[in-house]
C-alpha positions as CSV (number, residue, x, y, z in Angstrom):
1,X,95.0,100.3,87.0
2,X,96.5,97.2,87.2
3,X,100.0,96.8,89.7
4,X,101.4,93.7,89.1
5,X,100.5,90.7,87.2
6,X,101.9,87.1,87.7
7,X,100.3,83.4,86.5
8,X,98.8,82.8,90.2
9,X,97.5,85.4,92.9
10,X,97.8,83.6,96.2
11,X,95.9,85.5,99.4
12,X,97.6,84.3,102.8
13,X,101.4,83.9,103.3
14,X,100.9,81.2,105.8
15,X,102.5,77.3,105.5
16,X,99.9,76.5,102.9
17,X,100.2,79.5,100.5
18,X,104.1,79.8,100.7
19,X,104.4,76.3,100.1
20,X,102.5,77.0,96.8
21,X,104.1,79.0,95.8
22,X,107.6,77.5,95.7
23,X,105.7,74.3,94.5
24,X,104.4,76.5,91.4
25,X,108.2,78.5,91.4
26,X,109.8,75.1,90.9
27,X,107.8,75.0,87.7
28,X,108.3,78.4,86.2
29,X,105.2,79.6,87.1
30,X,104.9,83.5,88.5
31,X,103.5,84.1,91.8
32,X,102.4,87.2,94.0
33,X,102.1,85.8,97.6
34,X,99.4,88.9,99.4
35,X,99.5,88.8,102.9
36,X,97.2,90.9,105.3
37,X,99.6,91.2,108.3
38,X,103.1,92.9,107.9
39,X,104.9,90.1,108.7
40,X,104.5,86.1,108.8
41,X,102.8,84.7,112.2
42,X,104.6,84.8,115.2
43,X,102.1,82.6,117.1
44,X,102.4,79.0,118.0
45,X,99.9,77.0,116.0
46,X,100.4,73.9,114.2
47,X,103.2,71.7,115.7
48,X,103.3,68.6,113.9
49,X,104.6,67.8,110.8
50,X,103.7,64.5,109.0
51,X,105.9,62.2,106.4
52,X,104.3,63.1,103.6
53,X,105.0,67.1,104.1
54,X,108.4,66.1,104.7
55,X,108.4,64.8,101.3
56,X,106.6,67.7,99.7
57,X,109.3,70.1,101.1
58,X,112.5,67.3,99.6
59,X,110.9,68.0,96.0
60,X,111.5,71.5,96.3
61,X,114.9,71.4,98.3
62,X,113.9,72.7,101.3
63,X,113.9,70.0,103.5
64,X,117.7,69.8,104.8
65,X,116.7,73.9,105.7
66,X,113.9,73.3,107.5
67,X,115.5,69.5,109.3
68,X,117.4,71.9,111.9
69,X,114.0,72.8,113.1
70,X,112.3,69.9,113.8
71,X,112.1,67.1,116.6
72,X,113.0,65.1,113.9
73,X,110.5,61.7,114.3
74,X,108.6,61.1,117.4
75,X,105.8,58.4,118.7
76,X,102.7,58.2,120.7
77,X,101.5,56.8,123.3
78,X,98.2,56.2,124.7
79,X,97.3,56.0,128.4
80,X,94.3,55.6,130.9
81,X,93.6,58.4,133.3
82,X,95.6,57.2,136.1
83,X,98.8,56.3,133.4
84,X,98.4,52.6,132.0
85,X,99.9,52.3,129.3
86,X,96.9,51.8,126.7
87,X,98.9,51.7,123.4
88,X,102.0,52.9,121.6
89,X,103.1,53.7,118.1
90,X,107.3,53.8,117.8
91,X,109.0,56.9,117.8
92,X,111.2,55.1,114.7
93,X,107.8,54.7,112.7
94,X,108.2,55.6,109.1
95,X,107.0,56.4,105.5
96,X,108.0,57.4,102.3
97,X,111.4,57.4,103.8
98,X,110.7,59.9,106.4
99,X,109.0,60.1,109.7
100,X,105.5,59.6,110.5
101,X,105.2,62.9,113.4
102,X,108.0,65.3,113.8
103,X,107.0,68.2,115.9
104,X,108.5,72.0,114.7
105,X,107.4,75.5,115.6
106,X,105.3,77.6,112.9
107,X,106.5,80.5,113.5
108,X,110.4,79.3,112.8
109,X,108.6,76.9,109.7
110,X,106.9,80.0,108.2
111,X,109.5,82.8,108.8
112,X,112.2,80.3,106.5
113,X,109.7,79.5,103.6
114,X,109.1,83.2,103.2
115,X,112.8,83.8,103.3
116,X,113.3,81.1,100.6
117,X,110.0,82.9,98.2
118,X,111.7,86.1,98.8
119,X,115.0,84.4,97.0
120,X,113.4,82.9,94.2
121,X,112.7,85.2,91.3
122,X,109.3,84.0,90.5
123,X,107.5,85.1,93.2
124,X,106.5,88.4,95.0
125,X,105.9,88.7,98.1
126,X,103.3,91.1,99.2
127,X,103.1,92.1,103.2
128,X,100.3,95.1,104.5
129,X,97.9,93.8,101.8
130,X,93.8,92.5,102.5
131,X,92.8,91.0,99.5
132,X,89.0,93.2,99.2
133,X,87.3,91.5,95.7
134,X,88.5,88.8,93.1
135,X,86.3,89.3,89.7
136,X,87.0,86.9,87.4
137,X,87.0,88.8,83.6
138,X,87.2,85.1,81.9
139,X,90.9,85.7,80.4
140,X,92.3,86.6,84.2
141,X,90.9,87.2,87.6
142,X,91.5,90.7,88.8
143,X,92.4,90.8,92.3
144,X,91.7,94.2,94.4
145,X,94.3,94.8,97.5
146,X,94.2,97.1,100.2
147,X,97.2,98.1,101.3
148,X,99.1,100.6,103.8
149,X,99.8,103.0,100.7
150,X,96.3,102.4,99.3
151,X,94.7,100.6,96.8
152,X,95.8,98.4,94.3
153,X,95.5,95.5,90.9
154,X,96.6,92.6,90.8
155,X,96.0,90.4,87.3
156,X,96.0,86.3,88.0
157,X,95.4,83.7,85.8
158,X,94.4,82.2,88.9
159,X,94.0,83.2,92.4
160,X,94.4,80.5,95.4
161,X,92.4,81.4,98.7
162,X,95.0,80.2,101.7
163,X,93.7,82.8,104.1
164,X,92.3,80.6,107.0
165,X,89.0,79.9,108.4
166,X,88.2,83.3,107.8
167,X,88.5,83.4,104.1
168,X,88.0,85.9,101.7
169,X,88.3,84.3,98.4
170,X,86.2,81.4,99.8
171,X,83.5,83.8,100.5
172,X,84.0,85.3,97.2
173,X,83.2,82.5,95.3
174,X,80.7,81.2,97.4
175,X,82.5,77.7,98.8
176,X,81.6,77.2,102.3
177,X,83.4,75.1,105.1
178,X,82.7,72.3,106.0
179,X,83.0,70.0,109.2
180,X,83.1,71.3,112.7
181,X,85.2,71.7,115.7
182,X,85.2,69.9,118.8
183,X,82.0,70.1,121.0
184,X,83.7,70.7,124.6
185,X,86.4,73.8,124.9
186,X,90.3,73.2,125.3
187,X,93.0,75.1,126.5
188,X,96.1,75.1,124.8
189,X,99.3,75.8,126.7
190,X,102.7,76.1,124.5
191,X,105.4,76.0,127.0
192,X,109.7,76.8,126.6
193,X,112.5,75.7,128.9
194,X,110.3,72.4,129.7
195,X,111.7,69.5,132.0
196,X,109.9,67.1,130.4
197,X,112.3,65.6,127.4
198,X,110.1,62.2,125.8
199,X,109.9,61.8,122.6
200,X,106.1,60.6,122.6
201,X,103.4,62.4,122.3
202,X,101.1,61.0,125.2
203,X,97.1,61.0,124.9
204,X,95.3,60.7,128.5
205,X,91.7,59.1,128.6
206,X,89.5,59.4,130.8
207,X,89.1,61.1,134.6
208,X,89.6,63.6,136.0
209,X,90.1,65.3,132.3
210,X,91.4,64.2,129.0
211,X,94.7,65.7,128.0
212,X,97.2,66.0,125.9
213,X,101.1,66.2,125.5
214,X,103.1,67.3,122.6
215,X,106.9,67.3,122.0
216,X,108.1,69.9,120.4
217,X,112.1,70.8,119.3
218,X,114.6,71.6,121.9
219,X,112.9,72.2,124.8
220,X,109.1,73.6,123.9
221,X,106.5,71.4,124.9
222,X,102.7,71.6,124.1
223,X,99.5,71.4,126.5
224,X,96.1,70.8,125.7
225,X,93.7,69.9,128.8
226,X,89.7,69.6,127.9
227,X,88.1,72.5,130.0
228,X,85.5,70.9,132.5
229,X,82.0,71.7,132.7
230,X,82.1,75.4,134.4
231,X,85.1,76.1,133.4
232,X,86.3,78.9,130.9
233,X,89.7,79.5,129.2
234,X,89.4,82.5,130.5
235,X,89.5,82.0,134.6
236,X,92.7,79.6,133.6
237,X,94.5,81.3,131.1
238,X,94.6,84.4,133.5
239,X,95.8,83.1,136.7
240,X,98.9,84.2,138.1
241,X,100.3,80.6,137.8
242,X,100.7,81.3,134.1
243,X,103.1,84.4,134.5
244,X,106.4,83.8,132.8
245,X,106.3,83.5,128.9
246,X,103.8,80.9,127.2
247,X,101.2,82.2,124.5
248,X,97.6,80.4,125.6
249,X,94.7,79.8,123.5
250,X,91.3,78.1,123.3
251,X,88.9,77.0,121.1
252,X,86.4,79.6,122.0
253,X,89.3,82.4,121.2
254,X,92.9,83.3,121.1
255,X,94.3,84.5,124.6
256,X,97.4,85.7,124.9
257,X,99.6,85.5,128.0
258,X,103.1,86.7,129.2
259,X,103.6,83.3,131.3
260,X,105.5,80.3,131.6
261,X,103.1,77.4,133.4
262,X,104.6,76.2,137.1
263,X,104.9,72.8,137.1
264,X,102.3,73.0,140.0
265,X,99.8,74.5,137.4
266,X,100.0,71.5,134.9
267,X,99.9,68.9,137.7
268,X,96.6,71.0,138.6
269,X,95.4,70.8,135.1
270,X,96.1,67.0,134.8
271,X,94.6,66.5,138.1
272,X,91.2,68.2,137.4
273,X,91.3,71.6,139.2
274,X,92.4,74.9,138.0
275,X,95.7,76.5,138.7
276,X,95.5,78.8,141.8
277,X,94.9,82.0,141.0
């Protein structure tokens, strides 16, 4: 029996498929937003936002919401290994009328676009719910859902796969995905109550590793240091250096850890060994 019906059925309630869906609600069209998890993510992933996704969000009055959460316009800077200056693109770059990086937190960007679908009449939101089958009948697509009180319908005149790597509408209709991911491992470290306060994100070539540094609003910071060869996320990512309150992850995996990074630890990281465990 079908549940609910609504002009597009869109599987993940992540940045992509809640922006969607108040693009499509500031056109009239009906929605049903069906996320797996019972509530949107609450771990650090992307942190960058570009100009033209500032844009996107101005068309559907947004933006001034989400402005209080970003580092609002930022550069980058390139350096050797052992910190020359290589290259640098302002902080005050701009495009389209807004700027080119500004750094923001997922988790904060996600939670406030949900809050704003929730509002708008045209869409339903729908938490606890694994999208299991999409048949298209050639007048809709019906859309099966598991959910925590069973089974469930869903008609679509469309239905929009924004459900990650991991996709199951993607696999239902056979698209595969393309591209790869990096060929050597790297540890990601998301950091709070950080000393460091530029307003550049700074790319280091070269010995003893490449790494990376990315500003991020108020004072979160981001990490990402190539793993060596012989080195896994793992044997970092669990040292007692990284006991405070961080989330880590890898390339090879998702690890999560209750710590803050010392100071000592990055300078470790930056300077080719591991943290001490």
């Amino acid at each position: 029996m079908v549940e609910h019906s609504c002009d597009v059925a869109i599987v993940g309630a992540g940045p992509t498929g809640l922006s969607l869906a108040l693009f499509l609600a500031a056109q009239g069209v009906r929605t049903a937003v069906i996320e797996q998890e019972a509530e949107t993510v609450v771990q650090p992933r992307a942190v960058t936002l570009d100009d033209e996704s500032l844009r996107a969000f101005a068309t559907v009055g947004v933006l001034e919401a989400i402005r209080p959460l970003l580092l609002y316009g930022y550069g980058t800077r390139f350096y050797t290994g052992d910190g020359r200056k290589l290259a640098e693109v302002s902080a005050n770059a701009t495009r389209f009328g807004y700027p080119c990086r500004s750094g923001f937190s997922q988790p904060e960007l996600v939670s406030l676009l949900a809050r704003r679908a929730k509002d708008s009449a045209q869409t339903t939101l729908l938490f606890n719910g694994a999208a299991l089958s999409a048949v298209d009948r050639g007048e809709d697509v019906l859309l099966e859902v598991s959910g925590s009180s069973g089974e469930s319908s869903i008609s679509a005149r469309y239905v929009v796969g924004c459900d990650g790597a991991n996709s199951t509408v993607r696999s239902q209709i056979g698209v595969t995905l393309d591209g790869s991911s990096h060929a050597q491992p790297w540890l990601i470290v998301d950091t709070i109550n950080s000393p460091d306060d530029a307003r550049y994100s700074r790319f280091f070539c070269g010995d003893p590793r490449p790494y990376v540094v990315v500003p991020g609003k108020g004072s979160r910071m981001r990490y990402e240091f190539m793993l060596l060869p012989g080195e896994t996320a793992a044997e970092i990512s669990t040292c007692r250096s990284y006991s405070g309150c961080c989330r880590v992850g890898a390339s090879s995996g998702t690890l999560t850890s209750s710590g803050l990074p010392s100071i000592a630890s990055i300078r470790a990281l930056r300077s080719g060994g591991a943290a001490d465990a």
